[in-house]
C-alpha positions in Angstrom: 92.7 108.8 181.4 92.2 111.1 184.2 93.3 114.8 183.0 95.1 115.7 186.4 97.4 112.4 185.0 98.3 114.1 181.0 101.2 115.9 180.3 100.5 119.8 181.2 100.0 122.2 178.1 104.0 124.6 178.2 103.4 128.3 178.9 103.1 129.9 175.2 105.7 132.7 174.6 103.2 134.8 174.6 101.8 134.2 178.0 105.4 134.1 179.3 106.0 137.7 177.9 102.8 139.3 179.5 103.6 138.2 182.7 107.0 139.4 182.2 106.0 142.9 181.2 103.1 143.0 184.0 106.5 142.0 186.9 108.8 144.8 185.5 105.7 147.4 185.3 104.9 147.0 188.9 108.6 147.2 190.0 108.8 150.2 187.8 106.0 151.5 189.2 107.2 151.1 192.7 104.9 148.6 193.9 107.1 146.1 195.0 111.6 146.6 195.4 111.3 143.2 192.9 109.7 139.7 192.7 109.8 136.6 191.1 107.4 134.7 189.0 107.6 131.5 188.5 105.0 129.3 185.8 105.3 125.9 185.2 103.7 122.7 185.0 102.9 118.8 186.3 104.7 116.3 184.6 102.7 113.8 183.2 104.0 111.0 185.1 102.4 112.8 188.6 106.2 112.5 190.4 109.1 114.0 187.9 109.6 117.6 187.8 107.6 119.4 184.9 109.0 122.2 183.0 109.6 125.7 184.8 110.3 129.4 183.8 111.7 131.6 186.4 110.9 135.6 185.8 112.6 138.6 188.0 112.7 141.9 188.0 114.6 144.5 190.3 116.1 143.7 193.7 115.6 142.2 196.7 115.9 145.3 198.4 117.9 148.6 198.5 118.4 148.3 202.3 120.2 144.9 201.7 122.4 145.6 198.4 121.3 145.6 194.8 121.2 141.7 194.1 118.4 140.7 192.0 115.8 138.0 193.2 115.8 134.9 191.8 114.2 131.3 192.4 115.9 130.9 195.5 115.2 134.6 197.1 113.9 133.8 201.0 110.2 135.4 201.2 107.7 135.9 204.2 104.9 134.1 202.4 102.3 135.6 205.0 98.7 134.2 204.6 100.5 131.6 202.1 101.4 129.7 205.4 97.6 128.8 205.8 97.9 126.6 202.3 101.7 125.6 202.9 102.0 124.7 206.3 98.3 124.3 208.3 96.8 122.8 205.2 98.3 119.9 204.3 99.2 118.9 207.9 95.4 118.5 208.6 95.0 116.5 205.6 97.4 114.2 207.2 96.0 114.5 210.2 92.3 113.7 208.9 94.1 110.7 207.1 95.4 109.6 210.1 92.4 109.9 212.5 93.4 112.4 214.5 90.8 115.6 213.1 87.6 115.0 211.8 85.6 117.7 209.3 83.2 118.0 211.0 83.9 118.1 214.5 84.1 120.8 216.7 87.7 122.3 217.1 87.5 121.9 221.0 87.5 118.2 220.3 91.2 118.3 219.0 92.4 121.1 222.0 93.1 120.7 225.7 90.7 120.7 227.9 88.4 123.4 228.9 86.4 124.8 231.1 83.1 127.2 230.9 81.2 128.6 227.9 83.9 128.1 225.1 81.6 129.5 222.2 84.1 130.1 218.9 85.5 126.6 220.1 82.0 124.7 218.4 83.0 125.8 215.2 83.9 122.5 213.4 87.3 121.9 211.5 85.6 122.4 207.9 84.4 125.5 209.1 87.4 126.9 210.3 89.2 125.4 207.3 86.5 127.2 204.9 86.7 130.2 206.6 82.9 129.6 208.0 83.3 129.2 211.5 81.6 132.9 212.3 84.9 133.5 214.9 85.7 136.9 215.0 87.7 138.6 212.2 89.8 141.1 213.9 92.9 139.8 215.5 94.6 141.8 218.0 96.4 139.6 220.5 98.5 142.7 221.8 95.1 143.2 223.8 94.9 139.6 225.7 95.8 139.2 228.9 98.3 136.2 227.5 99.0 135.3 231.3 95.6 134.8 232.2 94.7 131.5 230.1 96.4 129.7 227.2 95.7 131.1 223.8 93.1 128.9 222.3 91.1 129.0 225.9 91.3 133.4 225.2 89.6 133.1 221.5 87.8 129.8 222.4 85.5 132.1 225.4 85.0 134.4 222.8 81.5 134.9 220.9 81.3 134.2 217.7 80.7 137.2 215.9 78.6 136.0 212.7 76.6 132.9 212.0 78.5 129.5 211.6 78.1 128.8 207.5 78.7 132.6 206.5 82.0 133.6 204.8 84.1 135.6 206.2 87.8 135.5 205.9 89.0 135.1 209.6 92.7 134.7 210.7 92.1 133.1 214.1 90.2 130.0 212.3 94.0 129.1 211.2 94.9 129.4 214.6 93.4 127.6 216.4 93.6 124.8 213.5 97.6 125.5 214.2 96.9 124.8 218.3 95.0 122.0 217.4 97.3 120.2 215.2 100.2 120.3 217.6 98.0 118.8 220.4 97.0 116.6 218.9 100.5 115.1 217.7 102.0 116.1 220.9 104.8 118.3 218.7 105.3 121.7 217.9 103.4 123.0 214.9 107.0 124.3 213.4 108.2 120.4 213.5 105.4 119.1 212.5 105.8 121.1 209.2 109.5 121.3 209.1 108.9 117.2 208.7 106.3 117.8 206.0 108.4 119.9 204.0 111.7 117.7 204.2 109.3 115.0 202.8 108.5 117.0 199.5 111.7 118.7 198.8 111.2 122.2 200.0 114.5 122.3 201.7 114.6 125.9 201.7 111.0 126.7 203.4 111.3 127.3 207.0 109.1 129.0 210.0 111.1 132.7 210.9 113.1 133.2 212.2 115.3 133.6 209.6 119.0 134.1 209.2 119.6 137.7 207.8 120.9 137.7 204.6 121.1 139.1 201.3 119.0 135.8 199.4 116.0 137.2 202.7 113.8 139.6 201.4 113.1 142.4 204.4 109.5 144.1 204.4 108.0 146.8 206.2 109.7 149.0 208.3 107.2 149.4 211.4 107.3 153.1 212.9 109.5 153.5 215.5 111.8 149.9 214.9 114.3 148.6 212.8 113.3 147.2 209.2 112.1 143.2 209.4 114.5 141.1 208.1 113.8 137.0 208.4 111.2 138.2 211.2 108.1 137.3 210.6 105.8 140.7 209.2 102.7 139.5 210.6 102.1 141.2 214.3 100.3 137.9 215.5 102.4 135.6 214.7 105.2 137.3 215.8 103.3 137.8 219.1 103.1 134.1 219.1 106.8 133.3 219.0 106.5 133.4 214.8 105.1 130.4 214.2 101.3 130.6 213.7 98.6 128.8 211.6 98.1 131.7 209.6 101.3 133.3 208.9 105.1 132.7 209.8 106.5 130.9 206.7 109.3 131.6 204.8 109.9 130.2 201.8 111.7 130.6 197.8 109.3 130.4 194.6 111.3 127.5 193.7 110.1 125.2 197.0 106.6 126.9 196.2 107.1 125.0 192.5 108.0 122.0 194.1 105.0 122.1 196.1 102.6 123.3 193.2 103.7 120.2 191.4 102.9 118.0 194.0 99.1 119.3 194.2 98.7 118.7 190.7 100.4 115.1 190.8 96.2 113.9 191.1 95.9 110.1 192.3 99.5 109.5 192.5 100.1 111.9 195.6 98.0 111.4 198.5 98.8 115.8 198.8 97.2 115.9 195.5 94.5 113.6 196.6 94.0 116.3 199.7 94.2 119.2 197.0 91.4 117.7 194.9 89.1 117.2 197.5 89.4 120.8 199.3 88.2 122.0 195.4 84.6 121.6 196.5 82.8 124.9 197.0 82.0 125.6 200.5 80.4 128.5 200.5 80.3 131.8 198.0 83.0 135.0 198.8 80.9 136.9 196.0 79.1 136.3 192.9 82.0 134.4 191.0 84.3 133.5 193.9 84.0 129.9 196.0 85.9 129.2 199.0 86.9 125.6 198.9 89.1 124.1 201.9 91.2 126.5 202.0 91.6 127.7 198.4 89.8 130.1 196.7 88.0 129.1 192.8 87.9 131.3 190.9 86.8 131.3 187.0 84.0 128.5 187.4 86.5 126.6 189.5 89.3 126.0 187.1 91.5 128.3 189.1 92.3 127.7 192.4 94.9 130.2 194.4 95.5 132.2 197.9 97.2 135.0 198.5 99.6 136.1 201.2 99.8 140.0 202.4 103.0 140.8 202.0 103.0 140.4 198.3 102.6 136.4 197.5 100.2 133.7 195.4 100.2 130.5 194.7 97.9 130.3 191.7 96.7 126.8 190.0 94.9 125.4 187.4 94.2 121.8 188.4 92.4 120.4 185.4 95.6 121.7 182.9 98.1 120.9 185.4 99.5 124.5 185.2 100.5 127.3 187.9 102.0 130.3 188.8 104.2 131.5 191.7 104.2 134.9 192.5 106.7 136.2 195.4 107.3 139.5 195.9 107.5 142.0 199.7 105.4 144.4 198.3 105.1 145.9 201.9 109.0 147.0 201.6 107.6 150.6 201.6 104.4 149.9 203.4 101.5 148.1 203.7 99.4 150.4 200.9 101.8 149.2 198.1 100.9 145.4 198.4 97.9 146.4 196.7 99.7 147.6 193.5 100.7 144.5 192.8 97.4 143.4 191.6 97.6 143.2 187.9 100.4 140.8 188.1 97.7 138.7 190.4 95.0 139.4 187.9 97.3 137.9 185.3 98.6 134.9 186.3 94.9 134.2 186.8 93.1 135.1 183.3 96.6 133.0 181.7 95.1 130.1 183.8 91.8 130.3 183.4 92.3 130.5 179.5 94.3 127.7 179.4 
């Protein structure tokens, strides 16, 4: 029997405690207003729920009352939009025909014209993070009325050697511009659709309605606090939905959708999440990028992170994983990274087990 197919090993009480003390120490410590961590596991069956334990500490945020998070708290996942929304979709759309690996990106765009030199980068590349495009993104500096987005990073050079890793937000992109040429359809409907299809009812491209279950984040300099906007300053420039940030989501859809990558043979998503576990190239001694996901622990962990305060964290060959959402950049960006030994946790739990 195939081990992604067995019944998932419960969470221990022990393993549920530490990560319980390591939440409540970082809100104590003022990392983070509150969060919520959620560990659970596949069922054996591949398509039934498996078993879930919901953790929380503090509040959603002083600025919208003292309510404390819970499974169904509204987060800005950030960078988890690259795995939750561009992702899957161009697993489906490899399935279907419409991408291929190892093509170049300006295959799957409109037309263009002149030395397009970040457009050769194939879709593997840019999926892997190895595409050599540049890493800074500052689209408040494009001339936005001059040429359509993808033609604007597309004319730019690349800035390292295709097959080097270097974690690069316009990769996502342009992967985002590609898939909704491609289908003719807005990238937001496209994954609005996807989502519908695997339960995440709740999970939504920003805006969102303000409310007390939406956790706000940073408060920029100069403008109100964000609440159900998105945090990240190109996406928002881009109308807030992007291929690399723009989601919104509760740990319990991120469950839901944990439980579908682990489902192995019997989910054609879990057939997509097993094949992306192939190292594509090395982060640092210790660290492969797959297709999007980063293995870690000799490849039995597999995770991303977002940066205002998320993970999605997964053990594929125990069928286990942990959800992490927290808006860790309530008081600034500089907190987010206090939050690390509650990353750093959920990862040794499923590496060990």
């Amino acid at each position: 029997m195939n081990p992604m197919d067995q019944a998932a090993p419960m969470f221990t009480a022990a393993e549920i405690g530490a990560l319980h003390d390591v939440l409540h120490e970082i809100v104590a410590d003022g990392a983070t207003p509150g969060g919520v961590v959620v560990c659970g596991t596949r069922h054996a069956s591949g398509t039934a729920p498996g078993e879930r334990t919901v953790l929380s500490a503090g509040v959603v945020s002083p600025f919208t009352g003292p309510g404390t998070p819970d499974e169904h708290t509204v987060y800005d996942l950030a960078s988890l939009t690259k795995v939750t929304a561009t992702w899957p979709l161009t697993g489906r759309a490899l399935d279907a025909g419409l991408l291929d690996l190892d093509s170049p990106v300006r295959e799957f765009l409109p037309p263009m014209e002149g030395a397009m030199p970040s457009a050769e980068a194939t879709v593997r590349q840019l999926l892997s993070h190895t595409g050599g495009l540049r890493a800074a993104t500052r689209f408040d500096l494009y001339d936005l009325t001059e040429r359509p987005l993808h033609e604007l990073i597309c004319h730019e050079l690349m800035e390292n050697l295709p097959g080097t890793h270097r974690y690069v937000n316009r990769g996502y992109i342009l992967l985002g511009l590609a898939l909704a040429h491609v289908h003719g359809r807005p990238l937001d409907e496209l994954a609005t659709e996807l989502w519908a299809e695997l339960g995440m009812d709740g999970t939504a491209y920003g805006p969102v309605r303000q409310e007390p279950r939406v956790a706000p984040t940073e408060r920029p300099e100069g403008h109100d606090r964000l609440w159900g906007a998105v945090h990240d300053e190109n996406a928002a420039i881009m109308g807030g939905v992007a291929g690399h940030a723009g989601v919104f989501a509760p740990a319990a859809d991120l469950a839901t959708y944990a439980e579908h990558l682990l489902a192995g043979r019997e989910s054609p998503l879990g057939q997509w999440f097993r094949m992306s576990l192939v190292p594509q190239a090395e982060i640092e001694p210790g660290l492969q990028r797959g297709l999007g996901w980063i293995l870690g622990a000799g490849g039995s962990v597999a995770y991303h992170h977002g940066f205002t305060g998320t993970s999605l964290c997964l053990a594929p060959a125990t069928g286990r994983y942990v959800v992490v959402l927290t808006n860790a950049v309530h008081n600034g960006a500089a907190a987010r990274t206090r939050i690390t030994p509650l990353r750093d946790c959920a990862q040794k739990i499923l590496a060990a087990g």
